[in-house]
N, C-alpha and C positions, 0 to 999 in steps of 0.2 A: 753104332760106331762112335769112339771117341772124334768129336771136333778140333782139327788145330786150326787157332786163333791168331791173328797174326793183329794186333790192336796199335792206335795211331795216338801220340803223346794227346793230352790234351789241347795245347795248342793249335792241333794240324785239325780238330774236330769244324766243323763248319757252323757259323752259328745259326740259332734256329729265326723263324724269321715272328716278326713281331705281332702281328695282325693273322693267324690262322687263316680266318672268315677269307680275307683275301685272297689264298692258294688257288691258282689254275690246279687244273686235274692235270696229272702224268709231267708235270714238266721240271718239280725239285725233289732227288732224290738223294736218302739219306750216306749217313758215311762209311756202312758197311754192306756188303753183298754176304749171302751161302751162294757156294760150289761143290759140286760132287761130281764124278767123271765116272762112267763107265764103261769097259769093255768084256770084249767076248769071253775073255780068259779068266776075266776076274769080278764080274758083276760088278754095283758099285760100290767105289772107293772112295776113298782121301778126301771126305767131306771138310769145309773150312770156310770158314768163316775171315774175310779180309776186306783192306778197303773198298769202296767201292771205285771200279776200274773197267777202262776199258776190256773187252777179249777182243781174242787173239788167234783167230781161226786160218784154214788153210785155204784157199781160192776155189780148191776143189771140194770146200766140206758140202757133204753129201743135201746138207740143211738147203744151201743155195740154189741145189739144181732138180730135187726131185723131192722137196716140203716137208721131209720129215720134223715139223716142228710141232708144240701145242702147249700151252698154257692156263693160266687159272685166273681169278681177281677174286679178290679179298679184302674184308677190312678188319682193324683191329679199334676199338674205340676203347676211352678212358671213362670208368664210370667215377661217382662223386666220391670213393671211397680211396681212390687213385689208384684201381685193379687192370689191371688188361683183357679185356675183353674181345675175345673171337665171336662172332656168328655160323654156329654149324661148320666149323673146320671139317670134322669129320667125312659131311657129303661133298664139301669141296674136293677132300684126297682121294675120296671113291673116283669122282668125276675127272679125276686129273688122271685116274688110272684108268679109267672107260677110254679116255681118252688116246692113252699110251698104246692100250690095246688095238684102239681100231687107226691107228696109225702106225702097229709095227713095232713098236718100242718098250721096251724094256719094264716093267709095274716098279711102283716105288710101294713098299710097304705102307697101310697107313700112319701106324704108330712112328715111325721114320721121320715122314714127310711133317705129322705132328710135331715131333720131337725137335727138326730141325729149326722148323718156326718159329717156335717156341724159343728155341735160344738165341736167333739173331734177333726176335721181338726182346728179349729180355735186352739184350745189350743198345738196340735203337728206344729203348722205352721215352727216352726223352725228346722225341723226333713224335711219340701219341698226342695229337693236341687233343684240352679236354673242355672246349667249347662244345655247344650244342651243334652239331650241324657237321663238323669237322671230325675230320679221322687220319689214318694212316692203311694207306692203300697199298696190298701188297699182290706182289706179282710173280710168281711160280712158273717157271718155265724150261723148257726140256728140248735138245735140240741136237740132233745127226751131227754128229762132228767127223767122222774117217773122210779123209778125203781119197778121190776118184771118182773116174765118171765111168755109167753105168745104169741102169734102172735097180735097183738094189737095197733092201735094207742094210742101213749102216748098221758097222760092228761096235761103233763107237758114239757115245753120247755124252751132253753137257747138260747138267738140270743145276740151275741157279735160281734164285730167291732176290728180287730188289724191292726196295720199296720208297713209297713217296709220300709226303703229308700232303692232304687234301682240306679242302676247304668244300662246302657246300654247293650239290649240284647245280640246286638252281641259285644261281646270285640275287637275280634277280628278282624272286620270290619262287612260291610254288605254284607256278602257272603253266596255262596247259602248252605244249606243243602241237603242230602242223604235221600230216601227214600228205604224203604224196603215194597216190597206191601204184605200182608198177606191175604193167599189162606184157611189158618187151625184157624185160630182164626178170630171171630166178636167183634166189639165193643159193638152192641147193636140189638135190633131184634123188627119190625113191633109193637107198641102198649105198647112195653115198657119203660125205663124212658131215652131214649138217648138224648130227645129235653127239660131234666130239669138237671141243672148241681148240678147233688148229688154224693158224693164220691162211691159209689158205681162201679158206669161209668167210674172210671179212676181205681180203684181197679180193674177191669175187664180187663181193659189193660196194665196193668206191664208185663203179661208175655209175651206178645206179643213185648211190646218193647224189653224188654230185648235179647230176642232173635233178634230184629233187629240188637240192636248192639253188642251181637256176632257174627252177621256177618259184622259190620262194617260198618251200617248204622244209624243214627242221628234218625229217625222218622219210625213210622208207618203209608203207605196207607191204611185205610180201606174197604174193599168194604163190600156190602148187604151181609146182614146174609143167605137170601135166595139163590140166584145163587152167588154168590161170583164171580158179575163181574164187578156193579153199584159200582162207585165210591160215595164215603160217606164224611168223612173226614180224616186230616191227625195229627196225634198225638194229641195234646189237642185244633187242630184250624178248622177252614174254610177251604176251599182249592180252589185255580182257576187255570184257563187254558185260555191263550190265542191261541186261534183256531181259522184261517182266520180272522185277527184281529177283531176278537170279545173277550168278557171278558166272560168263561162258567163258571157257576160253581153249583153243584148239589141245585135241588130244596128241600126244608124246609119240613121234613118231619118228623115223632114219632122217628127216629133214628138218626135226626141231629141235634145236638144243635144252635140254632139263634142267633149265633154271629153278636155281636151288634158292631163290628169291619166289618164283612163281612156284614150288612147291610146299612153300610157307605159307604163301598166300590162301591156296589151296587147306591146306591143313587147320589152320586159321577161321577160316569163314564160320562153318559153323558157330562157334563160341561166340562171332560176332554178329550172328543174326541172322547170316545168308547164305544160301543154297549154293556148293558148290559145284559146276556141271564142266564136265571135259566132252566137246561136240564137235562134228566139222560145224564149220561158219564159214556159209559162200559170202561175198561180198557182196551179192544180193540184197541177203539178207541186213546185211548192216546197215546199206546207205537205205533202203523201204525204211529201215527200222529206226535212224535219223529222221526222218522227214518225219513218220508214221507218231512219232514219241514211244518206240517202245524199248528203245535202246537209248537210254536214258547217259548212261555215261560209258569212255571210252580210256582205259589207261593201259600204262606198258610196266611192268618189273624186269628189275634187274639191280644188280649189286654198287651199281657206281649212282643210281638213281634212286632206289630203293621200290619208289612208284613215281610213274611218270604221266600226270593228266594229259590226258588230249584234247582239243578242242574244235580243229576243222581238218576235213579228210577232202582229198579232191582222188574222184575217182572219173577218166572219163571224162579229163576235162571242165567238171563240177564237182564246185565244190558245197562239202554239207556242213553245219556247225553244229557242234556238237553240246549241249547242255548251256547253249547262249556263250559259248568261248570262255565258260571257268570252270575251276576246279567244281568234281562235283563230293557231295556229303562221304560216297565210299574209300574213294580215292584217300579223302582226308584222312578218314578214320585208321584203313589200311595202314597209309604212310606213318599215325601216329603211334598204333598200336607197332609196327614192327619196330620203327628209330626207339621209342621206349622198351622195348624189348630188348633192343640191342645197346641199348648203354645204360642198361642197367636201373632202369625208371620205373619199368614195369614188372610186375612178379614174370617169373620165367617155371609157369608151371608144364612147359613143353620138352625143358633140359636144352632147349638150343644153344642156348651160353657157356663158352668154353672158357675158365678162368687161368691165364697161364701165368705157374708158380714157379 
């Protein structure tokens, strides 16, 4: 469907800011939004492209009372050629329609949702910073608009596109994070919506974090709802263990969401030396296998991280550290082979680089 565009003189544009490296995550976003509306009668329509702005919903929209919502995370990076660069859009649109699916909602085509990207990325292109480290963070999301109240799928929906420049996960450096493994609280449970990422799923775990770091831990381990001993994942990401240099990390199931970061990872290993294995992993097995040295390093994937070391896990009140509290050799490697892969550094003989023209 044609796009109307509704564009802001140049002066009203915002300036960009001087220092990338600097960018908090999620907090400056750029001067334009996509919107597309759907209803029952007409599928969707009136895609458009305008400033970015508040909305404008009903009190009773369906979104606020019974969570018909779900969303994506993405980045786009600039390589040295000064191209636009996607990482596997494609599984990102699949998953945003996995998504739509197991919440009721409406599929977006993926050539569409490509398409659409594509052209608000074209018109924010100067919003891509093309430091090492830094990107432009975009964010796809889809949301019940009819108002009434009622338990009911809405007939009405809003899917809008914003996005933000980002600066570098860890500021810091690339050093590992703190786990806290949680014994009283689940993320998500056998059959319900853990392998579709709807707000609902992270609303469920705020108080879980919070209470990690009151104790002075960065993240949540999750384990199985059921026996609370299967490892699952660990705050909004993947999780792996390297044990007896092999790469484990729990197999894909209704309570873990298919990170398209951990199934890189996955894909990946081989080529780079190491054995890929999808297992359960009690939490037995991991803190034995800390002490023990056979679980040599501990890290998280995911898209706003890329790979995320880990360093000390407290399970139980004890805690274990993990490869002397640094980065370990895999972690590195990982990290270095995907960011070069994704902006362009490294050959891309996998096709995962989408160039948008």
């Amino acid at each position: 469907m044609k796009i109307n565009k509704t564009l802001l003189p140049a002066e009203k544009l915002k300036p960009l800011f001087e220092n990338p490296l600097n960018l908090k995550f999620g907090k400056n976003f750029t001067d334009y939004m996509f919107t597309m509306i759907y209803d029952e009668s007409k599928g969707w329509h009136s895609p458009e492209i305008k400033p970015y702005q508040s909305l404008v919903l009903d009190p009773a929209a369906l979104v606020f009372h019974y969570g018909q919502e779900i969303f994506e995370g993405q980045k786009a990076y600039k390589s040295k050629e000064n191209e636009i660069l996607l990482f596997r859009p494609d599984e990102n649109a699949k998953r945003f329609n996995y998504s739509m699916k197991r919440m009721f909602m409406p599929e977006i085509p993926v050539e569409d949702f490509l398409y659409y990207e594509g052209e608000l990325l074209k018109l924010e292109e100067r919003w891509i910073p093309n430091q090492k480290g830094t990107s432009l963070y975009i964010r796809p999301t889809a949301i019940a608009t009819e108002p009434g109240l009622g338990v009911k799928p809405s007939r009405q929906y809003l899917f809008f596109i914003i996005m933000c420049p980002v600066g570098p996960y860890f500021s810091s450096g690339f050093n590992p994070v703190s786990l806290w493994v949680s014994r009283e609280y689940s993320r998500a449970a056998e059959g319900g919506t853990g392998d579709a990422k709807t707000g609902g799923n992270y609303g469920a775990s705020l108080a879980a974090t919070g209470a990690a770091l009151k104790k002075g831990y960065n993240q949540v381990l999750w384990l199985d709802s059921k026996e609370h001993r299967y490892i699952e994942e660990v705050g909004a990401m993947n999780i792996f263990f390297i044990i007896d240099n092999k790469l484990v990390t729990p197999p894909l199931t209704s309570t873990i969401l298919p990170g398209i970061t951990r199934k890189s990872v996955l894909e990946i290993a081989p080529d780079l030396g190491i054995e890929p294995v999808e297992r359960a992993i009690a939490i037995e097995e991991v803190v034995e296998g800390i002490e023990s040295g056979k679980v040599a390093e501990v890290f998280a994937a995911g898209t706003a991280a890329i790979i995320c070391p880990v360093g000390k896990m407290n399970y139980n009140e004890k805690e274990y550290i993990i490869n002397n509290n640094e980065t370990g050799p895999w972690a590195h490697k990982l990290f270095d082979t995907l960011t070069g892969i994704q902006y362009g550094e490294l050959e891309d003989k996998y096709g995962w680089v989408h160039k948008v023209i």
